[in-house]
Backbone of each chain as nested JSON, in Angstrom:
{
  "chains": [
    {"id": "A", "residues": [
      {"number": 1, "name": "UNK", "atoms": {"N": [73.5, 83.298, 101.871], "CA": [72.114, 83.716, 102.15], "C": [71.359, 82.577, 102.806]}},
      {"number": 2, "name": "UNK", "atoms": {"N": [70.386, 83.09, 103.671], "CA": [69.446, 81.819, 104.739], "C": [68.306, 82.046, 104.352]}},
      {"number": 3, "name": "UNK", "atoms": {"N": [67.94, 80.754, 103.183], "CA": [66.792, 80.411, 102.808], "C": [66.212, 78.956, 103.807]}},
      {"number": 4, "name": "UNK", "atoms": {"N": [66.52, 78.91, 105.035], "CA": [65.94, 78.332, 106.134], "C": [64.539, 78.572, 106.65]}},
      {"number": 5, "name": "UNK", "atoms": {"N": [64.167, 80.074, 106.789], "CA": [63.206, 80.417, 107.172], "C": [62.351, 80.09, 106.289]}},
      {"number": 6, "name": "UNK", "atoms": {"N": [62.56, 79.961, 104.395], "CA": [61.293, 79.751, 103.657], "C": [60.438, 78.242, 103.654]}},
      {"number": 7, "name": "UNK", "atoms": {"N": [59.435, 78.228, 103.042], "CA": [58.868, 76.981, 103.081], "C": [59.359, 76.5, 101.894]}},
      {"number": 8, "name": "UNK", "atoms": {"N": [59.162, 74.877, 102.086], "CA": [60.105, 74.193, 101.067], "C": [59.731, 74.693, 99.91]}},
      {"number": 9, "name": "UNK", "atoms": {"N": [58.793, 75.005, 99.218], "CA": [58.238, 75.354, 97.802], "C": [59.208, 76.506, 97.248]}},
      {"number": 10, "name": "UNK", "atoms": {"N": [59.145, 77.398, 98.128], "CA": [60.01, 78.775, 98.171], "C": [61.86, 78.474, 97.838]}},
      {"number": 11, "name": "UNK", "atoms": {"N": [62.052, 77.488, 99.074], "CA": [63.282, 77.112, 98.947], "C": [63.988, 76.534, 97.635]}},
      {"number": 12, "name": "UNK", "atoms": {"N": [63.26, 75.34, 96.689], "CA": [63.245, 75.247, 95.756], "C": [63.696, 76.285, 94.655]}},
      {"number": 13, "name": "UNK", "atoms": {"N": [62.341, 77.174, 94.962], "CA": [62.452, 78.133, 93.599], "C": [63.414, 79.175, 93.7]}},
      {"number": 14, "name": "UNK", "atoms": {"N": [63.459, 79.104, 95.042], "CA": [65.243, 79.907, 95.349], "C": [66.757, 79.3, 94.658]}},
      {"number": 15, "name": "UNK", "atoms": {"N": [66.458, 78.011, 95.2], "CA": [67.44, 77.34, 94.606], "C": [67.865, 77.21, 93.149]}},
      {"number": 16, "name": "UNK", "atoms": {"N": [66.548, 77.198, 92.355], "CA": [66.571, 77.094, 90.771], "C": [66.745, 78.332, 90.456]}},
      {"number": 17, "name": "UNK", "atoms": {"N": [66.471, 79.342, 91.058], "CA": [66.961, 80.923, 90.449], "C": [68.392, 81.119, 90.871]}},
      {"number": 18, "name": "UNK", "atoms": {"N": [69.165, 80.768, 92.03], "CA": [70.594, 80.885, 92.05], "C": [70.943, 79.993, 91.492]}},
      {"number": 19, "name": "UNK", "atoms": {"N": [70.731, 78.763, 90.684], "CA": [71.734, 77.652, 89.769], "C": [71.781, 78.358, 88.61]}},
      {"number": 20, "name": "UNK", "atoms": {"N": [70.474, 79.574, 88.192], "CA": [70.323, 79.884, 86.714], "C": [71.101, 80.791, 86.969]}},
      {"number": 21, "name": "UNK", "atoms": {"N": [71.216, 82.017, 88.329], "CA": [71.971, 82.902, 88.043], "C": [73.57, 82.612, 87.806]}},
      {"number": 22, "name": "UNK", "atoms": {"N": [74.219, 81.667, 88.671], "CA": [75.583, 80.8, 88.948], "C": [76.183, 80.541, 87.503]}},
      {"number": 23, "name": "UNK", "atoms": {"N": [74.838, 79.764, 86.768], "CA": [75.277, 79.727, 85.237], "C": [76.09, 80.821, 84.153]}},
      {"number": 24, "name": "UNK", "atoms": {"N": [74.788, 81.873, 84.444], "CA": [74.95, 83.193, 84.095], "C": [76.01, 83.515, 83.766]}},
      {"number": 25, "name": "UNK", "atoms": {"N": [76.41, 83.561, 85.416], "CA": [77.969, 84.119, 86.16], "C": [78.812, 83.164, 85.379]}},
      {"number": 26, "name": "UNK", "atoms": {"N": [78.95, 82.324, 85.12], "CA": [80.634, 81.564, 84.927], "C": [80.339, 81.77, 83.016]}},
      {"number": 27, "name": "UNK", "atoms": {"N": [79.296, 82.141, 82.355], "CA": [79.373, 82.133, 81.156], "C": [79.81, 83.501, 81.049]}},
      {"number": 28, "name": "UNK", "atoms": {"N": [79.61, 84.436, 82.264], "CA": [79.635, 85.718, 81.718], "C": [81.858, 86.236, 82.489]}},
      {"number": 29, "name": "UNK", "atoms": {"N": [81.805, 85.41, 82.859], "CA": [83.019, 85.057, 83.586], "C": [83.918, 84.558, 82.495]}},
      {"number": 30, "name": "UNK", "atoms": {"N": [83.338, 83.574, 82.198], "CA": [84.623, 83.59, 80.64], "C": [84.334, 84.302, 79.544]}},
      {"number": 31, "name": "UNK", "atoms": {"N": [83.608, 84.862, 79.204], "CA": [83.656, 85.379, 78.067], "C": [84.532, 86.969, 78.498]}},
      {"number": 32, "name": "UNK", "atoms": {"N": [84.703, 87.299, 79.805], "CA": [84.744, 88.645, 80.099], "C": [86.269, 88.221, 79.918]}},
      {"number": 33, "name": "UNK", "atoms": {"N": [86.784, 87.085, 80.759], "CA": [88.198, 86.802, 80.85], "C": [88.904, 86.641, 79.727]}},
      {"number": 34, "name": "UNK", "atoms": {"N": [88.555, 85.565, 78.33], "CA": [88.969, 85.948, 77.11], "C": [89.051, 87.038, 76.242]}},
      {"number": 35, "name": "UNK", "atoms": {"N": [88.081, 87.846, 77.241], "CA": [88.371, 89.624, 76.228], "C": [89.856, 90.432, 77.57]}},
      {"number": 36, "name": "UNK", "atoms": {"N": [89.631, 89.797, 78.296], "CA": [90.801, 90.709, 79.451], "C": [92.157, 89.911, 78.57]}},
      {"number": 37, "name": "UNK", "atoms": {"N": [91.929, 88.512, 78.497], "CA": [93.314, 88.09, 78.247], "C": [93.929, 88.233, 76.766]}},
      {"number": 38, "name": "UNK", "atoms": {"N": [92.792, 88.272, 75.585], "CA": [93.258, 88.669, 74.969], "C": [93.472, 89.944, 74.525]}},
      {"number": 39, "name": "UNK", "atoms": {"N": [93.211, 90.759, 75.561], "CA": [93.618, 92.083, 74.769], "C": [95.269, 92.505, 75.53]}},
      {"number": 40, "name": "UNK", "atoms": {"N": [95.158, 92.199, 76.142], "CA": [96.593, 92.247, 77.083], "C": [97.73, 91.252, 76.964]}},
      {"number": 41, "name": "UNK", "atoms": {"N": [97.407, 90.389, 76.284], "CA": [98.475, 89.179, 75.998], "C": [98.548, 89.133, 74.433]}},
      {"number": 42, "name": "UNK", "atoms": {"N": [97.712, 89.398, 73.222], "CA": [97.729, 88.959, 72.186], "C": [98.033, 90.18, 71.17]}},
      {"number": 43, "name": "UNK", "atoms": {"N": [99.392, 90.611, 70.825], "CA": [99.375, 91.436, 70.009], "C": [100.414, 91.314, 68.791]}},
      {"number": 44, "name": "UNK", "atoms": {"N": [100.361, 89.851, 68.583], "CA": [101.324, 89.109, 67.649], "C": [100.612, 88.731, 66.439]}},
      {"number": 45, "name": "UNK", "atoms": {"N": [100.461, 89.395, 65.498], "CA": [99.746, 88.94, 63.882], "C": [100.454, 88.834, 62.827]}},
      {"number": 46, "name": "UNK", "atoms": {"N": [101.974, 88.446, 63.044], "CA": [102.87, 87.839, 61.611], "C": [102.364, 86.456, 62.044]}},
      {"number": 47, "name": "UNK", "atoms": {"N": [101.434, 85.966, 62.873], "CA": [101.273, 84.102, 62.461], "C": [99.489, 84.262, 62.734]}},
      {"number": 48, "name": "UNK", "atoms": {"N": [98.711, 82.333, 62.262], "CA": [97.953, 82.557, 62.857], "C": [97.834, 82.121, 64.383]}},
      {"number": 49, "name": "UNK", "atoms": {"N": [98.835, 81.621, 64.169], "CA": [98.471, 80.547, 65.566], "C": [99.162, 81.465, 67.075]}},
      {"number": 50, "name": "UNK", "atoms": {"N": [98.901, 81.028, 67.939], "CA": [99.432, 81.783, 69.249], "C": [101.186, 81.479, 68.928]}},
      {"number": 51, "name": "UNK", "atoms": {"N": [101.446, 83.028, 68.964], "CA": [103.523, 82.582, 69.643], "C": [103.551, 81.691, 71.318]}},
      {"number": 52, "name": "UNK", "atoms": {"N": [104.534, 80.966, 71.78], "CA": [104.893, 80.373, 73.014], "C": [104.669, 81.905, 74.278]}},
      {"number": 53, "name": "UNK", "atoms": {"N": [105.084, 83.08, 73.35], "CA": [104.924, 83.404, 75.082], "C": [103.486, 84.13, 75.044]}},
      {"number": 54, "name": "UNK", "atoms": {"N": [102.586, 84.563, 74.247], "CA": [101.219, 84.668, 73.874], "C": [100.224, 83.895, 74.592]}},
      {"number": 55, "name": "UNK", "atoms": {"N": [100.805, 82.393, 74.108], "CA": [100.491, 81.031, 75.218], "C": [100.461, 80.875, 76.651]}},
      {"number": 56, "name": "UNK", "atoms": {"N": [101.609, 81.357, 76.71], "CA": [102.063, 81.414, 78.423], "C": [101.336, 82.81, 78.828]}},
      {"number": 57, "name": "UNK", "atoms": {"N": [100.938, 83.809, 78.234], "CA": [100.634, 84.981, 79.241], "C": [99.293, 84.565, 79.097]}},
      {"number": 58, "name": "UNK", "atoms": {"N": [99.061, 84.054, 78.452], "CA": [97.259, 83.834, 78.568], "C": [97.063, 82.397, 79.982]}},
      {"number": 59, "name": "UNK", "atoms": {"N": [97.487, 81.685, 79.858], "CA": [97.892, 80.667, 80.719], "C": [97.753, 81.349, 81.961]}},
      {"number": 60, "name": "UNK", "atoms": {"N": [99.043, 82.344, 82.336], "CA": [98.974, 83.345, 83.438], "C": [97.975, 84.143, 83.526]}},
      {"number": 61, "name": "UNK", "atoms": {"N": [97.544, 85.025, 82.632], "CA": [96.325, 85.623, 83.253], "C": [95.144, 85.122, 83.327]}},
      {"number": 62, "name": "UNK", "atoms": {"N": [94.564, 84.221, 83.047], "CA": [93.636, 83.067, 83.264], "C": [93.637, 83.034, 85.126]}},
      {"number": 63, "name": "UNK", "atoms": {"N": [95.032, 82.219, 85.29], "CA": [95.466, 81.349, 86.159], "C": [95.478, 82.786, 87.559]}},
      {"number": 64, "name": "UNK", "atoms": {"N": [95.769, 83.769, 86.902], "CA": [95.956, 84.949, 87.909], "C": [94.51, 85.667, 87.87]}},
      {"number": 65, "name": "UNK", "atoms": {"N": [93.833, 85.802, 87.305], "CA": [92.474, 86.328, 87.592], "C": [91.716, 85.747, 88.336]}},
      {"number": 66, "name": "UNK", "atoms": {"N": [91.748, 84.37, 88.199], "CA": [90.612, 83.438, 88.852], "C": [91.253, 83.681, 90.986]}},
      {"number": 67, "name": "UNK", "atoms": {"N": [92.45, 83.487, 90.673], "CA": [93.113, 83.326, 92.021], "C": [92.742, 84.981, 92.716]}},
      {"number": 68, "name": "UNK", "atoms": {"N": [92.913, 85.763, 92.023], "CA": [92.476, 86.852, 92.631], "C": [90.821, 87.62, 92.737]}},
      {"number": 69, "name": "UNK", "atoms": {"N": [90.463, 86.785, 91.84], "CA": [88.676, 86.933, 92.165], "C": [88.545, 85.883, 93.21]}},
      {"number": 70, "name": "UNK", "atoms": {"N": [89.557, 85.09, 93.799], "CA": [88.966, 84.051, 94.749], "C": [89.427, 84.725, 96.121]}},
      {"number": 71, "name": "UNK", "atoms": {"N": [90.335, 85.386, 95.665], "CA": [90.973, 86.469, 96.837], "C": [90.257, 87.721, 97.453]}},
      {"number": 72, "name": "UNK", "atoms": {"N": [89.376, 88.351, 96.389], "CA": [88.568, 89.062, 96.81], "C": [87.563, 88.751, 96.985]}},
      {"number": 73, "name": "UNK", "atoms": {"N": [87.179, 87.565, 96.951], "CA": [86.031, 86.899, 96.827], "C": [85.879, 86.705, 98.955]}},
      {"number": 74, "name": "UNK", "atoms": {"N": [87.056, 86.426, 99.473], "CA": [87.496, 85.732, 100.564], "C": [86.923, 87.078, 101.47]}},
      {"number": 75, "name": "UNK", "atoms": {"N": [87.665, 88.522, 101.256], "CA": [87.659, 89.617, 101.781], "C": [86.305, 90.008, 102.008]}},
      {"number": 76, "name": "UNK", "atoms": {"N": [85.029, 89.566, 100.534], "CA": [84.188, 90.813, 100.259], "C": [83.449, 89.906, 101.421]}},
      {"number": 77, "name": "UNK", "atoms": {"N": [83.701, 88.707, 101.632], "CA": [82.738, 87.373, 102.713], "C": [83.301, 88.285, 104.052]}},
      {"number": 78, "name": "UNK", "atoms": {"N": [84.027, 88.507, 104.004], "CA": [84.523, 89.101, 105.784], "C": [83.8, 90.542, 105.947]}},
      {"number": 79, "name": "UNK", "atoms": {"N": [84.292, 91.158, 104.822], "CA": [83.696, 92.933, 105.039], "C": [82.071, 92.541, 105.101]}},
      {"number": 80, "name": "UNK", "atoms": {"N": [81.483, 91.553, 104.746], "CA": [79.914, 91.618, 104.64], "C": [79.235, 90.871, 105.794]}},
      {"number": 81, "name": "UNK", "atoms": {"N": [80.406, 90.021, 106.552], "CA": [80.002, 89.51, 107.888], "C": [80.335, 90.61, 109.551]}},
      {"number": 82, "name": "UNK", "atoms": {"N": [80.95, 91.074, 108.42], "CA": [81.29, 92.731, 109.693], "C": [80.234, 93.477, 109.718]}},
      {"number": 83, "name": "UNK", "atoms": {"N": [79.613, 93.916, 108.331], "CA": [78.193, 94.887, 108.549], "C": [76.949, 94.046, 109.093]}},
      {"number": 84, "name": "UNK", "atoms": {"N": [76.995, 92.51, 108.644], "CA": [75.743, 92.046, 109.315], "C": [75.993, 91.509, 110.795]}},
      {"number": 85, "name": "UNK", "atoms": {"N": [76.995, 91.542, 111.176], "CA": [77.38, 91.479, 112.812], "C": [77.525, 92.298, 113.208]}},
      {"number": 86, "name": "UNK", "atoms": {"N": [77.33, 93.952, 112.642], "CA": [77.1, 94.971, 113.645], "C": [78.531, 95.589, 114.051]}},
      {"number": 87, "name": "UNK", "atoms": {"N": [79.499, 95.289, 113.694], "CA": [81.08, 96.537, 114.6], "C": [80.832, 97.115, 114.865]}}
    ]},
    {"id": "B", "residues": [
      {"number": 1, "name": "UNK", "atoms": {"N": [65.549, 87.945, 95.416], "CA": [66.645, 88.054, 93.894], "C": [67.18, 89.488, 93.627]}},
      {"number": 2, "name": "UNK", "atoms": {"N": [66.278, 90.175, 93.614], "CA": [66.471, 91.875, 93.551], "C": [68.07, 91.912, 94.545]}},
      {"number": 3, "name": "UNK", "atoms": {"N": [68.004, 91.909, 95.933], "CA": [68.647, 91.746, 96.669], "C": [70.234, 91.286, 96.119]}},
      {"number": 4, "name": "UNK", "atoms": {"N": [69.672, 89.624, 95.83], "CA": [70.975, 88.603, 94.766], "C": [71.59, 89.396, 93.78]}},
      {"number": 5, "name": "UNK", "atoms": {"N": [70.739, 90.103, 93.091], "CA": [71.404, 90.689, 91.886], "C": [72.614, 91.769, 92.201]}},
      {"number": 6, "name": "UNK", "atoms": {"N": [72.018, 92.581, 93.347], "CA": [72.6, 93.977, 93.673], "C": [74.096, 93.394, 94.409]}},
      {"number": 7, "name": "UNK", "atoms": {"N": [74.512, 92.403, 95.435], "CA": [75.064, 91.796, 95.806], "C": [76.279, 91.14, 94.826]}},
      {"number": 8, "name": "UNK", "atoms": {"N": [75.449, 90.395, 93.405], "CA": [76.414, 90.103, 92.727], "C": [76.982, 91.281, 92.054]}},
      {"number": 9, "name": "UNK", "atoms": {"N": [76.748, 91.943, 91.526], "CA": [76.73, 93.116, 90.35], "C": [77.922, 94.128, 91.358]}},
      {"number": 10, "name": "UNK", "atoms": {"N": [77.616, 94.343, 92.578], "CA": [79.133, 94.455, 93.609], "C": [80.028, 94.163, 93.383]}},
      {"number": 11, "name": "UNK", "atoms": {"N": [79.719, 92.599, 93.625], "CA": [81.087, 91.641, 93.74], "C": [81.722, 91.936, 92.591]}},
      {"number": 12, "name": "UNK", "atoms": {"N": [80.905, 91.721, 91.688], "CA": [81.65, 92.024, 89.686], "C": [82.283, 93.088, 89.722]}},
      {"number": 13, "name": "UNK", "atoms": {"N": [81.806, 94.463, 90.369], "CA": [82.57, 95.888, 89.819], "C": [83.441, 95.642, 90.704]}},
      {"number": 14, "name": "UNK", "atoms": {"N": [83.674, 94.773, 91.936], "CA": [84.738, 94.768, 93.41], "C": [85.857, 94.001, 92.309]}},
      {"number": 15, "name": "UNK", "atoms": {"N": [85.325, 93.176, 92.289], "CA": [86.723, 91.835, 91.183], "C": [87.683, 92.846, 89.961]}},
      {"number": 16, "name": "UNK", "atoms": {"N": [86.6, 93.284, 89.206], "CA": [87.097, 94.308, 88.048], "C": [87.819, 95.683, 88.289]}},
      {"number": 17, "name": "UNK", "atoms": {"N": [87.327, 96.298, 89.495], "CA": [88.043, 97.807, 90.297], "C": [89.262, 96.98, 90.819]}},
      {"number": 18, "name": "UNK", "atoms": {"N": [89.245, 96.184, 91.132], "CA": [90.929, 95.853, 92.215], "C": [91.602, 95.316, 91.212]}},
      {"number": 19, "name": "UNK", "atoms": {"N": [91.052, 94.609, 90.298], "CA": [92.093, 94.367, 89.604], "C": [92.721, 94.697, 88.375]}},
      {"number": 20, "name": "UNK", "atoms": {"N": [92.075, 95.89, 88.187], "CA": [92.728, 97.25, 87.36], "C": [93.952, 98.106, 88.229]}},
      {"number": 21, "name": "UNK", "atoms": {"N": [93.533, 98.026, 89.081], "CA": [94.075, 99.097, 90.153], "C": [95.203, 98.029, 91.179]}},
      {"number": 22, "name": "UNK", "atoms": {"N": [95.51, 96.934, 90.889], "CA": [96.462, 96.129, 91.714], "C": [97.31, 95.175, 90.717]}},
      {"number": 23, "name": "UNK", "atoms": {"N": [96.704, 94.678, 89.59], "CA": [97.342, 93.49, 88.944], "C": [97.867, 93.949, 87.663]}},
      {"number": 24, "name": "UNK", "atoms": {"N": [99.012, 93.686, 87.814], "CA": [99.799, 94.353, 86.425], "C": [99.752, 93.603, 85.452]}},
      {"number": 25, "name": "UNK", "atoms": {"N": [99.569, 93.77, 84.328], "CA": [98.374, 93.25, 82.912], "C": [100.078, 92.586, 82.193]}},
      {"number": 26, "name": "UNK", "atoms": {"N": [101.091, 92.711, 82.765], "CA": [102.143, 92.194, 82.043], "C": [101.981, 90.663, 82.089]}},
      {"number": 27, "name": "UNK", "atoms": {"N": [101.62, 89.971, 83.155], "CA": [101.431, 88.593, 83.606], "C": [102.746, 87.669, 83.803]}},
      {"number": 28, "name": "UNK", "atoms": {"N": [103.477, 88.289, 84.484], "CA": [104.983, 87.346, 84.2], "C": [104.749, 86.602, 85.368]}},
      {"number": 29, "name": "UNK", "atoms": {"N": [103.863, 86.312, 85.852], "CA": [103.329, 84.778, 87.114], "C": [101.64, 84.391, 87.046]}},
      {"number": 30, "name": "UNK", "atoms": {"N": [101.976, 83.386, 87.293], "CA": [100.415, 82.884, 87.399], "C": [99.946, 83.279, 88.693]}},
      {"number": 31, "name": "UNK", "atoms": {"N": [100.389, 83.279, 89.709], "CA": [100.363, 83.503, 91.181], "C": [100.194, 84.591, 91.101]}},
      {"number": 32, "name": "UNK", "atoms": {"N": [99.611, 85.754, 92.588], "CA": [99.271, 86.618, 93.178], "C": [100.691, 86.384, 94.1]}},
      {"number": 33, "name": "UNK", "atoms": {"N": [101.436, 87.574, 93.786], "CA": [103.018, 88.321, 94.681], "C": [102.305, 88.923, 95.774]}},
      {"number": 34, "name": "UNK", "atoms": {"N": [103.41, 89.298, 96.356], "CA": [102.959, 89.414, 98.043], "C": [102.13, 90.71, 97.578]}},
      {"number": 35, "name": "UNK", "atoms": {"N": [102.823, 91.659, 96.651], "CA": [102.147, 92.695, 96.35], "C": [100.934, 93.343, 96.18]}},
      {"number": 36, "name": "UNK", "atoms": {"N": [100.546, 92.757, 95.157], "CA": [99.054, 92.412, 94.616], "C": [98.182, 91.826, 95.872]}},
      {"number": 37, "name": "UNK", "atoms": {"N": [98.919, 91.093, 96.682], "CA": [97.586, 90.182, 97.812], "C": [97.353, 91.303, 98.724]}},
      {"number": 38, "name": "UNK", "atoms": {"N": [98.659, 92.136, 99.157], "CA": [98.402, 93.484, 100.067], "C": [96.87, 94.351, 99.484]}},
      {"number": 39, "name": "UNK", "atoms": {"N": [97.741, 94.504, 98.249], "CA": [97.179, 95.788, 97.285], "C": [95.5, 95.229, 97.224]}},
      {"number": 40, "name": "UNK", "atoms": {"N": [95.05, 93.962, 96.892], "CA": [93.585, 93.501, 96.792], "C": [92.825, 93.543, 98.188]}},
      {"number": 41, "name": "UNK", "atoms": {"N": [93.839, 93.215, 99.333], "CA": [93.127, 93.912, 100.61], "C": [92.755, 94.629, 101.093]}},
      {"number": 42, "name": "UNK", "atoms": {"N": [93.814, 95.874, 100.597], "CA": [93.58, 97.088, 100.936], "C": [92.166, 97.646, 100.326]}},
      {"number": 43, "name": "UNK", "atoms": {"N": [92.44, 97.322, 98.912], "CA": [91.527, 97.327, 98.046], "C": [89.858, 97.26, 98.423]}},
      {"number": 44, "name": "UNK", "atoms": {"N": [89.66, 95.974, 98.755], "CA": [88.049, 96.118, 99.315], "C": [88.036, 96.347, 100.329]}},
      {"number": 45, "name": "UNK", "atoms": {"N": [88.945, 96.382, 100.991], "CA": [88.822, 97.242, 102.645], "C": [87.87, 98.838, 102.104]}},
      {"number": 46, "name": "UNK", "atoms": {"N": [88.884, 99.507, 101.354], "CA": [88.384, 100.982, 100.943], "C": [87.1, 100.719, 100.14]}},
      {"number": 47, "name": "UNK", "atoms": {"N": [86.75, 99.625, 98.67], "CA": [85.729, 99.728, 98.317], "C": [84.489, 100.11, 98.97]}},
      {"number": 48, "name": "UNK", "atoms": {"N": [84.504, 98.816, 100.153], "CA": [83.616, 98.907, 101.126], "C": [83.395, 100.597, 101.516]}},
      {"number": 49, "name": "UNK", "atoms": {"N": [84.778, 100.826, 102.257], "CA": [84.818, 102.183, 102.89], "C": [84.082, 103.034, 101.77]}},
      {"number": 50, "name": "UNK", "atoms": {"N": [84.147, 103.358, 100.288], "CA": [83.437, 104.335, 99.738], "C": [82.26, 103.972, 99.476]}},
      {"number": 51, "name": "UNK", "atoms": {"N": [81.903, 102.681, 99.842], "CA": [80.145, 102.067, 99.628], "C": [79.788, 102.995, 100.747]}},
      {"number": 52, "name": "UNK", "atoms": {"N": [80.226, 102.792, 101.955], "CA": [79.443, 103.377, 102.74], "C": [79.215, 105.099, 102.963]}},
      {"number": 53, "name": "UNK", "atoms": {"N": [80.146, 105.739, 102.704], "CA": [80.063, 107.161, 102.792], "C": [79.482, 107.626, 101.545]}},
      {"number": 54, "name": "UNK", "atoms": {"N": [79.256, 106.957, 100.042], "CA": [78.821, 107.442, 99.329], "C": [77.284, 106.91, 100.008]}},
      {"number": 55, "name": "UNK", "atoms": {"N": [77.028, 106.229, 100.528], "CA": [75.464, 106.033, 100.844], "C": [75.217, 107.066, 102.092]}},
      {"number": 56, "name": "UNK", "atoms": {"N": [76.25, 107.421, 102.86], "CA": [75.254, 108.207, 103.935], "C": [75.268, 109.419, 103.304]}},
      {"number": 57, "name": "UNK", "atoms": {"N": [76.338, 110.056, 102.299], "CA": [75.863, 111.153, 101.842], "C": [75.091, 111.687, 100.991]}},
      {"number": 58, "name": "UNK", "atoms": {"N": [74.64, 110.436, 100.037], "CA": [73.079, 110.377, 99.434], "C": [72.126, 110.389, 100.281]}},
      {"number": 59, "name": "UNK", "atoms": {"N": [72.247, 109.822, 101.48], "CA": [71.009, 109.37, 102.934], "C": [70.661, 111.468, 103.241]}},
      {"number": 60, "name": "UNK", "atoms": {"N": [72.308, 112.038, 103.256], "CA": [71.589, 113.299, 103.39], "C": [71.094, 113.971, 102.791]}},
      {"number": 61, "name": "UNK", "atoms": {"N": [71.449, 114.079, 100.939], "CA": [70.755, 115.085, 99.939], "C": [69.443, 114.765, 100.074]}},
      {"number": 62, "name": "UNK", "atoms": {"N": [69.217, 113.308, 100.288], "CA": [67.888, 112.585, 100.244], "C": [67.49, 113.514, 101.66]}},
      {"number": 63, "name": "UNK", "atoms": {"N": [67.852, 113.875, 103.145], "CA": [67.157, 113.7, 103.942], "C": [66.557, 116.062, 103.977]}},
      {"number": 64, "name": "UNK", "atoms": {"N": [68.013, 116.454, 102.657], "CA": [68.246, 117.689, 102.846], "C": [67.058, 118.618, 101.87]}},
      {"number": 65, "name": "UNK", "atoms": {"N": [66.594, 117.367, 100.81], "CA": [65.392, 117.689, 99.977], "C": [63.875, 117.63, 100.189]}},
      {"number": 66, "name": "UNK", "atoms": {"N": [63.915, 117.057, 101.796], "CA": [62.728, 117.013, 102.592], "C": [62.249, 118.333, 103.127]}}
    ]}
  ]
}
């Protein structure tokens, strides 16, 4: 987004409302990801502690969510520079 | 911000729709297979595609209730 055109005062308070929202996002980002990973990786309750491969699929889906929210992350930047450039 | 919000709140249901619908919840890689990288392209290619036809055909009930 081009907060260029605003005056600096504006720009500021732009800025401090996307750091608060950014926050938001990565708190609301893990908490969403520990409910994805553990419901899909964790269904071992003869212990308390994580089994090795419990460990490892959480590891992986961690490691595979982030890479693919960065993946669509890449796409949704292209499809949104296509509608504001007009095709 | 209004704007910011609607933009993010996208992106969130875009991240969460593709990757119900592309990433298999087994996790036997940390990596994205050639599969999944197709399947997430295709993916918001079409999201997009039903953003927009579900908006022009609201644009008409909207233009058909005039």
């Amino acid at each position: 987004m081009d907060f260029s055109q605003l005056t600096a005062n504006d720009q500021q308070a732009m800025e401090a409302i996307v750091a608060r929202k950014q926050m938001k996002d990565f708190s609301r980002l893990f908490t969403s990801l520990v409910d994805r990973c553990f419901t899909s990786c964790v269904d071992d309750f003869t212990s308390r502690s994580l089994t090795s491969r419990e460990d490892e699929c959480v590891s992986k889906c961690t490691q595979k969510f982030l890479k693919h929210s960065e993946r669509v992350g890449a796409r949704f930047q292209e499809e949104n520079q296509k509608i504001a450039g007009g095709n | 911000a209004g704007q910011l919000d609607m933009i993010t709140d996208t992106f969130n249901k875009l991240v969460n729709s593709c990757h119900a619908k592309c990433i298999s919840t087994r996790y036997l890689e940390a990596d994205l297979n050639k599969g999944e990288s197709v399947c997430i392209d295709r993916c918001v290619a079409k999201f997009f595609a039903v953003n927009t036809k579900v908006g022009e055909q609201m644009q008409q009930i909207g233009s058909q209730r005039q």
